[in-house]
VOSELUM-16475 format. One record per residue: x, z, y of N, C-alpha, C in turn. Coordinates in steps of 0.001 Angstrom, whole numbers, padded with zeros to 6 digits, always signed. Each point is the difference from the previous one (the first is absolute). Layout:
N
XZYXZYXZY
...
REM end
This chain:
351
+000872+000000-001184-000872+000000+001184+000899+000000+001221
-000153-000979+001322+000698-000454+001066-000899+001593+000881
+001585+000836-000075-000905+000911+001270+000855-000484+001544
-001210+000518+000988+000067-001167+001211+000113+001469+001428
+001151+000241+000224-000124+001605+000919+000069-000535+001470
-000927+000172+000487-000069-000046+001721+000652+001005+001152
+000707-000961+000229+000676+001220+001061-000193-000145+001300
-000778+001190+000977-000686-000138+001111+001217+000435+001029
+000196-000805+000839+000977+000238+001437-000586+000815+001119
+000271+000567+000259-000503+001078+001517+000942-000551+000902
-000789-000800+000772+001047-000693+001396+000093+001755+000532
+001477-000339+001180+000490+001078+000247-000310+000801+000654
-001520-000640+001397-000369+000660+000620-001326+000842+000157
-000594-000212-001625-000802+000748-000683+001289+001344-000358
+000739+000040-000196+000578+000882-000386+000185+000921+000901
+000389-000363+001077+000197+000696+001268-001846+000911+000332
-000937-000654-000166-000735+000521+000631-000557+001133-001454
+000748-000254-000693-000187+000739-001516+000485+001523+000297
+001175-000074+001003+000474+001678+000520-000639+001182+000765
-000056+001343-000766+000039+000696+000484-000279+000374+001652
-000819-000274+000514+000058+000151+001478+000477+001123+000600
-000267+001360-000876+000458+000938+000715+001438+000158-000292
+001103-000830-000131+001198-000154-000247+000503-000704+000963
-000774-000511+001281+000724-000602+001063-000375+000472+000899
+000719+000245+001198-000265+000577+001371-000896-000463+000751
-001189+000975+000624-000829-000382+000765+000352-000044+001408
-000506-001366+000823+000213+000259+001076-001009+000731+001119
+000570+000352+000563-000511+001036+001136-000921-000978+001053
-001126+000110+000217-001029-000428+000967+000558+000124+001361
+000328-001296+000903+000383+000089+001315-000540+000662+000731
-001548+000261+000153-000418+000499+000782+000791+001519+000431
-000182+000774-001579+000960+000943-000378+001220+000748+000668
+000504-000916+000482+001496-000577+000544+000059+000511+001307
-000885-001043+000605+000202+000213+001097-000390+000921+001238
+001029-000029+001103-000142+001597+000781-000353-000848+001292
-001494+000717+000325-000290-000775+001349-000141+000985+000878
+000400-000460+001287-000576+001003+001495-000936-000423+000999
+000049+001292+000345-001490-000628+001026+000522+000122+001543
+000256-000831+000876+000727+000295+001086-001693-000608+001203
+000143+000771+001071-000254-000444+001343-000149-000848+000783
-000928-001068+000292+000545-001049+000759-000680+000474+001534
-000998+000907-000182-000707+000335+001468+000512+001134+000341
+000544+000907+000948+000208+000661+000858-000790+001543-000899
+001368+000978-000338-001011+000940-000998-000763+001165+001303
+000683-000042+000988-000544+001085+001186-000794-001116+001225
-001259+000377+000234-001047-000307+000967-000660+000770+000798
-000450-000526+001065-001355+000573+000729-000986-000649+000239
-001315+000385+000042-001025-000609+000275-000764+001131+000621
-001346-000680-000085-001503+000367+000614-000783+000668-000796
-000866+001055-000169-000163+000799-000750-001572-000749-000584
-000396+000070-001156-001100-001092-000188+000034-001473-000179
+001525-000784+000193+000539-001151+000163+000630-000702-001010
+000613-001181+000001+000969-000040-001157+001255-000170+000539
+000738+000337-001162+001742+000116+000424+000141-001777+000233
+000802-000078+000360+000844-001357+000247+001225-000364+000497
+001367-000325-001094-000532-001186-001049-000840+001235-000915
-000599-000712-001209-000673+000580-001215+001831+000073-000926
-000499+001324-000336+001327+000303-000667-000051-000761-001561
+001504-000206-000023-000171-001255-000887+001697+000063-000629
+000045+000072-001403+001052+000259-000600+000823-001692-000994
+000876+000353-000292+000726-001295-001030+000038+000681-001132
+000251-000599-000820+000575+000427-001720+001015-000823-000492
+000955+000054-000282+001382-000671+000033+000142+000551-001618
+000992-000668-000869+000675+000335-001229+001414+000593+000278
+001178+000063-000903+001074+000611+000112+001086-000928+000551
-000685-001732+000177+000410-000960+000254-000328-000146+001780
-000424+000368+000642-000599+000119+001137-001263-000974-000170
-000456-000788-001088-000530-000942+000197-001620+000799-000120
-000983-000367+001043-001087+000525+000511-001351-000386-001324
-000554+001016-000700-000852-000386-001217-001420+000501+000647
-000394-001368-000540-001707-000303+000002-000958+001009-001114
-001198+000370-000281-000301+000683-001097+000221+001180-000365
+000455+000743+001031+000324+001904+000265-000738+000414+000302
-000811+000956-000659-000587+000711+000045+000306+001444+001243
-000777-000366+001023-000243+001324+001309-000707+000245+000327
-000295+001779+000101-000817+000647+000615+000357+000590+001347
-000845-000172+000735-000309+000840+001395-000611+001823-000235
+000803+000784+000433-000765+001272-000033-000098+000817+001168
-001062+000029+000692+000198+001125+000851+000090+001174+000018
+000926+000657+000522+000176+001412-000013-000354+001271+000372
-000965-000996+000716-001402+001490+000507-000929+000335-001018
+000140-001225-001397-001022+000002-001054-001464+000625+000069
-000204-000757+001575-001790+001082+000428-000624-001257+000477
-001030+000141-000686-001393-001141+000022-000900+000263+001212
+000470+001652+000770-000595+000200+001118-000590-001079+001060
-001075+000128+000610+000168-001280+000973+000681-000016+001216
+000921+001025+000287+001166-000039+001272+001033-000581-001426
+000271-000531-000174+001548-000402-001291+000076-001486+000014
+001515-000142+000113-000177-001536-000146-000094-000947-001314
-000337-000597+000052+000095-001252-001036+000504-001621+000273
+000523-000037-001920+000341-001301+000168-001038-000777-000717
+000358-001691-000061-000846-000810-000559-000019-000041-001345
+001306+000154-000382-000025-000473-001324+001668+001194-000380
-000235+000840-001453+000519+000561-000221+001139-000378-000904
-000919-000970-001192+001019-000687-001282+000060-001401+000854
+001327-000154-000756+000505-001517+000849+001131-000658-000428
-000379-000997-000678+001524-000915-000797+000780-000856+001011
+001022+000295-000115+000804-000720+000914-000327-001641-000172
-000002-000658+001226-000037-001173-000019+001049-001326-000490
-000356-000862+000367+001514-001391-000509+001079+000962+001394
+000273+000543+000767+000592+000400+000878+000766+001219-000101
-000328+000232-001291-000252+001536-000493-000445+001131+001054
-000723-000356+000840-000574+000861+001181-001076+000793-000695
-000390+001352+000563-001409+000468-000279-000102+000868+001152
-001649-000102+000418+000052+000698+001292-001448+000675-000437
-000731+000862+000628-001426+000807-000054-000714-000843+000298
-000078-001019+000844-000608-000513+000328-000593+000198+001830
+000099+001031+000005-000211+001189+001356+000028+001280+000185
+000565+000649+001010-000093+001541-000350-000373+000346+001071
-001135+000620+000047-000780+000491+001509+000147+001731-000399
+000537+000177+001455+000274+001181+000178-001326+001306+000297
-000335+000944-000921-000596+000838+000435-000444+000469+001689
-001298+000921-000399-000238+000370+001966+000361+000777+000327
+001094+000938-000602+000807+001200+000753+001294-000510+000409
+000401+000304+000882+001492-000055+000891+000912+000783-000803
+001191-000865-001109+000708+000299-001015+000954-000313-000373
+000536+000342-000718+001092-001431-000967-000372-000134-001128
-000305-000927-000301-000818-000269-001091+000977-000818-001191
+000015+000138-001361+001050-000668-000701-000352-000798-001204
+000843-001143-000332-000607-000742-001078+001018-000602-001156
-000155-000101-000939+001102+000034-000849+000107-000943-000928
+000805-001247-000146-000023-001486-000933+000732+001034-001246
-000798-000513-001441+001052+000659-000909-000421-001209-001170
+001406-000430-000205-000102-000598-001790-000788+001060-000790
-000800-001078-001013-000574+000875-000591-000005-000356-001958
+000673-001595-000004+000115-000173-001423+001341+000620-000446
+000074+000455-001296+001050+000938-000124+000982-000983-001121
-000189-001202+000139+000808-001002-000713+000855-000622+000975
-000154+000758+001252+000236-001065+001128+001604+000675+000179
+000256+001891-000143+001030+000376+000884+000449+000859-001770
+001285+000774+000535+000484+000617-000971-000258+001934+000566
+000527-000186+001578-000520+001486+000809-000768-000678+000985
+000154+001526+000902-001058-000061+001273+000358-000789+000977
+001375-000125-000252+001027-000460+001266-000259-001772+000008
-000545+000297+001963-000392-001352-000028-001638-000322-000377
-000450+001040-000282-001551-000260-000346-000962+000500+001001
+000151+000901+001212-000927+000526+001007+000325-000508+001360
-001169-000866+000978+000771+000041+001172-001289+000612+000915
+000174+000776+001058-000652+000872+000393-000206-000208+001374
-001137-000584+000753-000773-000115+001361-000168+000908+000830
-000005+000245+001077-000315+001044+001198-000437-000419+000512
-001152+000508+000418-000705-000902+001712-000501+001243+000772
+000155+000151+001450-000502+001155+000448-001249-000611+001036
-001099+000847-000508-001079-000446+000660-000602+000578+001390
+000266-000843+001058-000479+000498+001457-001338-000192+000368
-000023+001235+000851-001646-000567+000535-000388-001204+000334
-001279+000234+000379-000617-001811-000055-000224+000536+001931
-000226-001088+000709-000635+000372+001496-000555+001303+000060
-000066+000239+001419-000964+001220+000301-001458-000241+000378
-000722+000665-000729-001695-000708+000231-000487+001083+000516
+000611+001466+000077-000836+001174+000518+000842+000859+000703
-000560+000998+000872+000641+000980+000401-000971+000924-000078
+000081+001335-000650-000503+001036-000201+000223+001163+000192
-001101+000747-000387+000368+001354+000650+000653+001216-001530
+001055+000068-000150+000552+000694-000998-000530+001070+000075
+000070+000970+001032-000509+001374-000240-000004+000134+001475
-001448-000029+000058-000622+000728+001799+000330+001426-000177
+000179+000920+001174-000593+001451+000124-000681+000787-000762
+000255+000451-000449-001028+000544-000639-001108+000786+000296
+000355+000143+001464-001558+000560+000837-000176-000984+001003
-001754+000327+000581-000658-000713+000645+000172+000663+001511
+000870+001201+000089-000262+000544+000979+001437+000901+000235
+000142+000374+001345+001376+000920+000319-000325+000386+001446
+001263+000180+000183+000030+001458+001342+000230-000772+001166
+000022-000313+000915+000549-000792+001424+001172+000658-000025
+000548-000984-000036+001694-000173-000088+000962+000060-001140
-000886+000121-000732+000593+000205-001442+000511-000863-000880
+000427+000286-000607+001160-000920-001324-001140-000615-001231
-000262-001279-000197-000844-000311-001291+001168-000391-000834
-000361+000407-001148+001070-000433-001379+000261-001696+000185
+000849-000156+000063+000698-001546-000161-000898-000908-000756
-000919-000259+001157-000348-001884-000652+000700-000777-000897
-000538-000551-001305+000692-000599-001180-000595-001505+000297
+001103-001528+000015-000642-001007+000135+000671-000613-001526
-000915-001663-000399+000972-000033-000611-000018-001794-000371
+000599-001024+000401+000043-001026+000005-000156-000435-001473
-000905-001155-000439-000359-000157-001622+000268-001522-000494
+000481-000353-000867-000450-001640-000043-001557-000258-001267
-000419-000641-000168-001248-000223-000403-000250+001167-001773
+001221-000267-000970+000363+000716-000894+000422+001663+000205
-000207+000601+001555+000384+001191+000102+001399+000088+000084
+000695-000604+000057+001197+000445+000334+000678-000186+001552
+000761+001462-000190+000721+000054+001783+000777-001122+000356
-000319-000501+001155+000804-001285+000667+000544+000261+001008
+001317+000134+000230+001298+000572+000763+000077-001551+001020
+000508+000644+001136+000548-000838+001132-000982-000351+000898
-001578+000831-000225-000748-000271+000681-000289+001289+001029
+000171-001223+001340-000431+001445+001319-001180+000638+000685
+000226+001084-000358-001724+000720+000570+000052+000325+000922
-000662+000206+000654+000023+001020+001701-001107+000869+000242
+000099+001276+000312-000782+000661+000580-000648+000298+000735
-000406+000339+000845-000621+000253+001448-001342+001176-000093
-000233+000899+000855-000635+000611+000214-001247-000243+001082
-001481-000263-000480-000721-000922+000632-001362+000818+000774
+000163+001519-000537-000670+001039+000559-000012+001204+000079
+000003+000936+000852+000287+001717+000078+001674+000040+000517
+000846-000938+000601+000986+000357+000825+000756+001041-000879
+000110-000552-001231+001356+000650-000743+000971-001274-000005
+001001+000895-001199+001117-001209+000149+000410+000501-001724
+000630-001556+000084+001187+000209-001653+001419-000003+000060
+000099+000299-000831+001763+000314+000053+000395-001560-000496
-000334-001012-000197+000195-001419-000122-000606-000624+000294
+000104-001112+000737-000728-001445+000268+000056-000783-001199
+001301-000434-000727+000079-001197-000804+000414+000468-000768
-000233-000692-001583+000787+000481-001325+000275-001322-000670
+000815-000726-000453+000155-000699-000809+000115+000322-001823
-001155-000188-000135-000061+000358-002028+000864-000274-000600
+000346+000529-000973+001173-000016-001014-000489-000249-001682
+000581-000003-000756-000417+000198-001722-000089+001338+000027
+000047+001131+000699+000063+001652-000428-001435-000062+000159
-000678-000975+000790-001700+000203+000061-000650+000651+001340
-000379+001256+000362-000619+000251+000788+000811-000340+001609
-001073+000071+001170+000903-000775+001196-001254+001370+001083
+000786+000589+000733-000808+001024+000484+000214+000105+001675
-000525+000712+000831+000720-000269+001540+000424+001921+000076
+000189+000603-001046+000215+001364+000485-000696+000367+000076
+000192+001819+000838-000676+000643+000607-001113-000753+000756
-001410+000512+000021-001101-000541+001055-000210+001093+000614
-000029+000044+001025-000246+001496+001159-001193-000843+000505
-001174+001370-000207-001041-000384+000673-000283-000152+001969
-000633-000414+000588-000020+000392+001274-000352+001151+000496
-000026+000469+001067+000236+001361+000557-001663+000548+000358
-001303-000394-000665-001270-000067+000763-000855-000345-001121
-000557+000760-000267-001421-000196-001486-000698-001847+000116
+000142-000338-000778-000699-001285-000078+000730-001070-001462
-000601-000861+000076+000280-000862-001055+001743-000527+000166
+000689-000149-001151+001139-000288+000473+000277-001177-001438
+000586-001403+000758+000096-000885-001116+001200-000497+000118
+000515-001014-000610+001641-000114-000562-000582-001625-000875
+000713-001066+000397-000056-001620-000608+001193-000043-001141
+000357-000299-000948+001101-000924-000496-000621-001577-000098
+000999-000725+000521-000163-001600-000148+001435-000714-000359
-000442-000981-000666+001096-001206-000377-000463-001496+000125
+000995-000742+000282-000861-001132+000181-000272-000773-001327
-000905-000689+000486-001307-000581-001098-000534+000788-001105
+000109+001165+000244-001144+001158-001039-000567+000949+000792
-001582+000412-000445-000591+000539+000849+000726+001663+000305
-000459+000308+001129+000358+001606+000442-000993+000718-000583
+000926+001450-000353-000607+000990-000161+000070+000849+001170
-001356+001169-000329+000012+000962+001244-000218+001154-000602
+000336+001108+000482+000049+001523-000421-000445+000898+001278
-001323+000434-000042-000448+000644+000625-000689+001532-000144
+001010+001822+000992-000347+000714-000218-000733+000516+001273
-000946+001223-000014-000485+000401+000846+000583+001439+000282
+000416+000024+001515+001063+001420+000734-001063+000951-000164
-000206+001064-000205-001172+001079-000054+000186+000326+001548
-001209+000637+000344+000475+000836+001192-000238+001467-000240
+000951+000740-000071+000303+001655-000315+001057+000806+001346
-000261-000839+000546+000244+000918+001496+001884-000315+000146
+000522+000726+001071+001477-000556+000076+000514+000788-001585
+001265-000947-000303+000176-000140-001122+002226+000349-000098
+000307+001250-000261+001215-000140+000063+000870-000372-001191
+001095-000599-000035+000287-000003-001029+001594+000298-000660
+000215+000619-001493+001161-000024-000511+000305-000823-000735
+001318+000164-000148+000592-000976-000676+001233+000577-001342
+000360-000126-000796+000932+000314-001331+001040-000895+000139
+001238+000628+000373+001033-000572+000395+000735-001043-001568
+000124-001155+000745+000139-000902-001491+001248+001055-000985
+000176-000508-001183+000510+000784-001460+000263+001486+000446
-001095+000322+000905+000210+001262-000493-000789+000928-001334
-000471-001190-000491-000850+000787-001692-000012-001520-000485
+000671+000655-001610-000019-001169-000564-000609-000903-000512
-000123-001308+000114-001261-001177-000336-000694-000151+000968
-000280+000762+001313-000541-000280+000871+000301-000528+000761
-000122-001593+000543+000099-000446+000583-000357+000460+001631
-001520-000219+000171-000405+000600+001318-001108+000574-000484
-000153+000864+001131-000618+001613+000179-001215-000022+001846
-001129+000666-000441-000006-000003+001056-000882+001139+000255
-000497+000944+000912-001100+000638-000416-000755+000069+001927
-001543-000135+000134-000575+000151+001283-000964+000966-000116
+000589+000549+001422-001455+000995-000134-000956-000241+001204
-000858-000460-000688-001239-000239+001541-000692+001103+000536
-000511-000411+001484-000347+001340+000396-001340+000384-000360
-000753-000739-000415-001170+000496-000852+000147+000944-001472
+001324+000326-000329+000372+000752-001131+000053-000548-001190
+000196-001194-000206-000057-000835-001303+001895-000308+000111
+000232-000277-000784+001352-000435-000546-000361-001085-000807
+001761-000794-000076+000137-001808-000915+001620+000784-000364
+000242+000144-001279+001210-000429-000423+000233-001103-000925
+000996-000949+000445+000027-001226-000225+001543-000461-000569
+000158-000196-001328+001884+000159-000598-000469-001583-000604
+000953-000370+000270+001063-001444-001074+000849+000431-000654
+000379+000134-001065+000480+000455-001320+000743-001408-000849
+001135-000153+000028+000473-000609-001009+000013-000109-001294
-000417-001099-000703-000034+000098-001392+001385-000356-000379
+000676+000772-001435+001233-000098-000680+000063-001249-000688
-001231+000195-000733-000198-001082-000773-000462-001210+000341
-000576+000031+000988-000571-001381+000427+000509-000150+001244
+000242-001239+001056+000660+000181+001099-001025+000005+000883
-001080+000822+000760-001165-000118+000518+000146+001571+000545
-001339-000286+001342-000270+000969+000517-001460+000448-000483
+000188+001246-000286-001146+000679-000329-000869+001279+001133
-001085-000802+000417-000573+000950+001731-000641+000958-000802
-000368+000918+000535-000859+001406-000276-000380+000484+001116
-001706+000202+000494-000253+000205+000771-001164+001727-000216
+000346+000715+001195-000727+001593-000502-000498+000250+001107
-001652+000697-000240-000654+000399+001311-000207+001322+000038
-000790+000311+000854-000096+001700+000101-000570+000387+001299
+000238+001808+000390+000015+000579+001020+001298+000558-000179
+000051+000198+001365+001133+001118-000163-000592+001281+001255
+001083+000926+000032-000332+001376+000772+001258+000913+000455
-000211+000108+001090+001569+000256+000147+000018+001475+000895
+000624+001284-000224-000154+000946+000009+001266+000914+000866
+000436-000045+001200+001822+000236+000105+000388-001104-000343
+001004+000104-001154+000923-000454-000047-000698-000961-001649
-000899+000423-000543-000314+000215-001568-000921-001897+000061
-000112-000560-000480-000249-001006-000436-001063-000595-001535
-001213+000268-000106-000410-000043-001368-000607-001341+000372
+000449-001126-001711-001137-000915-000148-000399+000409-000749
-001417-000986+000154-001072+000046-000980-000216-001524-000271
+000446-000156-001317-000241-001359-000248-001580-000432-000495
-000076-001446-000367-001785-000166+000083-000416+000471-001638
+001455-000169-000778-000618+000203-001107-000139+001714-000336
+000420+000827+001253-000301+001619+000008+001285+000773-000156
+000898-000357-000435+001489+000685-000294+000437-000080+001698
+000919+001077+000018+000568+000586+001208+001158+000040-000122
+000866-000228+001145+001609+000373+000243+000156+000581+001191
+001441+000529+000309-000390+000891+000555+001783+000018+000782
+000343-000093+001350+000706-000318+000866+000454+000723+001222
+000530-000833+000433+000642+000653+001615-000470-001101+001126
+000110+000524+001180-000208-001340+000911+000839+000799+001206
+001180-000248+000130+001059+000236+000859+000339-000762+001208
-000465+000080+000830+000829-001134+001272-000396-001379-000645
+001027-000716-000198-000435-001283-000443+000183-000437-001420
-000169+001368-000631+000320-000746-001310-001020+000532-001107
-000700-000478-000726-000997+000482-001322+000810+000061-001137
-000063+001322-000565+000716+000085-001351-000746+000751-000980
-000271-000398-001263-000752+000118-001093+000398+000155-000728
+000044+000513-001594+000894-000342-001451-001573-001000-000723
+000415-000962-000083-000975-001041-000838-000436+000129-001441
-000977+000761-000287+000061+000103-001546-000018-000483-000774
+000301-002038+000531-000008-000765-001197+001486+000307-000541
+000060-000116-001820+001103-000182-000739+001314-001057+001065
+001013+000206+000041+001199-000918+000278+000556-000972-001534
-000115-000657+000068+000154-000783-001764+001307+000131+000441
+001071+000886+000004+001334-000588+000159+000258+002024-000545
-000271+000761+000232+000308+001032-000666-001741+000964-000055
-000848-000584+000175-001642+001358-000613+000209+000959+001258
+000751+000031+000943-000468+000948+001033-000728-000169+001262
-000826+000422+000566-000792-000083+000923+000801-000669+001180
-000301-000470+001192+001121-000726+000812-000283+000324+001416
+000984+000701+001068-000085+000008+001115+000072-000911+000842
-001389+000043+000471-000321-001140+001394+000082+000258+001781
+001343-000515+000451-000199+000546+001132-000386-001755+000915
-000611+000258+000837-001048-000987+000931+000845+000035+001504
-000084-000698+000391+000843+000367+001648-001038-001141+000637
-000474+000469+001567-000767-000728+000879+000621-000852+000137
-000891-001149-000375+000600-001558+000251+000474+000256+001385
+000985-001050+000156+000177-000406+001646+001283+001123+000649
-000155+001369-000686+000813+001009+000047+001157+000114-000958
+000929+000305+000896+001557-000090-000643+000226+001775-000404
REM end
């Protein structure tokens, strides 16, 4: 019997694909590889208008290790106030692939309605893109200024409707606004006194960013009647502040020699000749930079030399009245050591 044996050939490059794959080295995915940065092309510190948009629109590159600028990068915009509040700014667009330019920008970033610095932050965000951080954050500033001035207001009137002829009213509070409430500096107010023949210790104030804009001391006129006081600026309407002088007969008055008690700014105390008394203090706040008025009524009674008030809410103190000077111990607390505090008064006008 003719035996007939077939012999089958394996061309060679069946053979090859016959191997083991996990016996040859894998290569590493470019993407993998490569280390990209995110650089700046707009200006990272700005100012603008508060409510507005920045401009230019901040706007970053993405470059490889080659300098050469890549399309298809993945960037986010984050703001750093991370508040949805409606004073907060926003951008248009948060995720954003770099373009053929490799550019990516928000699209817009309008600045919140408070007067700020407000901040915004480009960051790579695919993690195939870098190996560290370095080179992956670039970080925006814009500080946001008021918008125009649309108001002038009255921060804090007097706090009474009424005082002594000739007397001291607590410092008129004004306060220049732009439409969002915020203080708008460089604008000039002026004062003037338009009834009762007093006067202020300022005509003009030019506003600042600290906020309030005041004319001082207001000394009433010397004669019971209505007494009024204007602030104006141009192109916003005026305000007016109007108190009424009592009439309580001639009216003398002391005065608290400045730091001589601490936090007190000014001091004043009158005694009318109808027997009523006004003590009237400005008090510095520590904590806040403001004047704080306090105003106290009463009788008083005066005996020799002996001096008693009677305040309205019924408590009594109890004094001297010497030549020209009123002296009391005040039984309010002193916040600076808990002890009661000696008040000496000297007749205005008298040295």
């Amino acid at each position: 019997m003719l035996a007939i044996v077939l012999v089958l050939a394996i061309p060679a490059c069946d053979r090859e694909l016959a191997t083991d794959p996990a016996t040859e080295p894998a290569a590493e995915p470019a993407a993998q590889t490569a280390v990209l940065r995110i650089e700046a092309v707009s200006p990272i510190e700005a100012a603008g208008t508060v409510g507005e948009k920045i401009k230019p629109v901040p706007t970053v590159v993405v470059r490889n290790e080659k300098g050469q600028v890549v399309s298809g990068a993945k960037v986010v915009f984050i703001r750093l106030s991370r508040s949805d509040a409606p004073d907060a700014d926003a951008v248009t667009n948060s995720n954003v692939i770099t373009d053929s330019r490799g550019f990516a920008t928000p699209g817009a970033w309008k600045l919140g309605t408070v007067t700020r610095v407000y901040a915004l932050e480009a960051r790579l965000v695919d993690p195939r893109y870098y190996r560290s951080d370095s080179g992956r954050v670039v970080t925006f500033k814009a500080e946001a200024k008021a918008a125009p001035a649309v108001a002038l207001s009255i921060g804090r009137s007097p706090l009474y409707t009424d005082g002594l002829p000739g007397g001291e009213m607590p410092t008129p509070i004004f306060q220049v606004h732009d439409r969002f409430g915020n203080v708008v500096s460089g604008v000039t107010v002026t004062f003037s006194v338009i009834a009762g023949g007093g006067s202020l210790e300022k005509s003009q104030v030019v506003s600042s960013r600290q906020g309030p804009v005041s004319p001082g001391v207001w000394t009433l006129g010397p004669t019971p009647g209505v007494n009024s006081m204007v602030a104006s600026a141009q192109g916003l309407e005026s305000r007016t502040i109007s108190v009424q002088a009592l009439d309580v007969g001639a009216v003398t008055w002391y005065d608290l020699p400045p730091q001589s008690v601490r936090y007190m700014e000014r001091g004043s105390i009158a005694l009318c000749e109808d027997g009523t008394f006004e003590v009237l203090t400005l008090e510095n706040g520590e904590a806040f930079p403001d004047l704080w008025p306090e105003r106290e009524l009463g009788k008083y009674k005066v005996t020799g030399t002996q001096i008693v008030l009677t305040f309205a809410n019924g408590t009594t103190e109890q004094g001297t009245l010497v030549g020209d000077e009123v002296s009391f111990v005040q039984q309010k607390l002193n916040r600076a050591n808990w002890q009661p505090e000696n008040w000496r008064f000297v007749k205005r006008g008298v040295n």
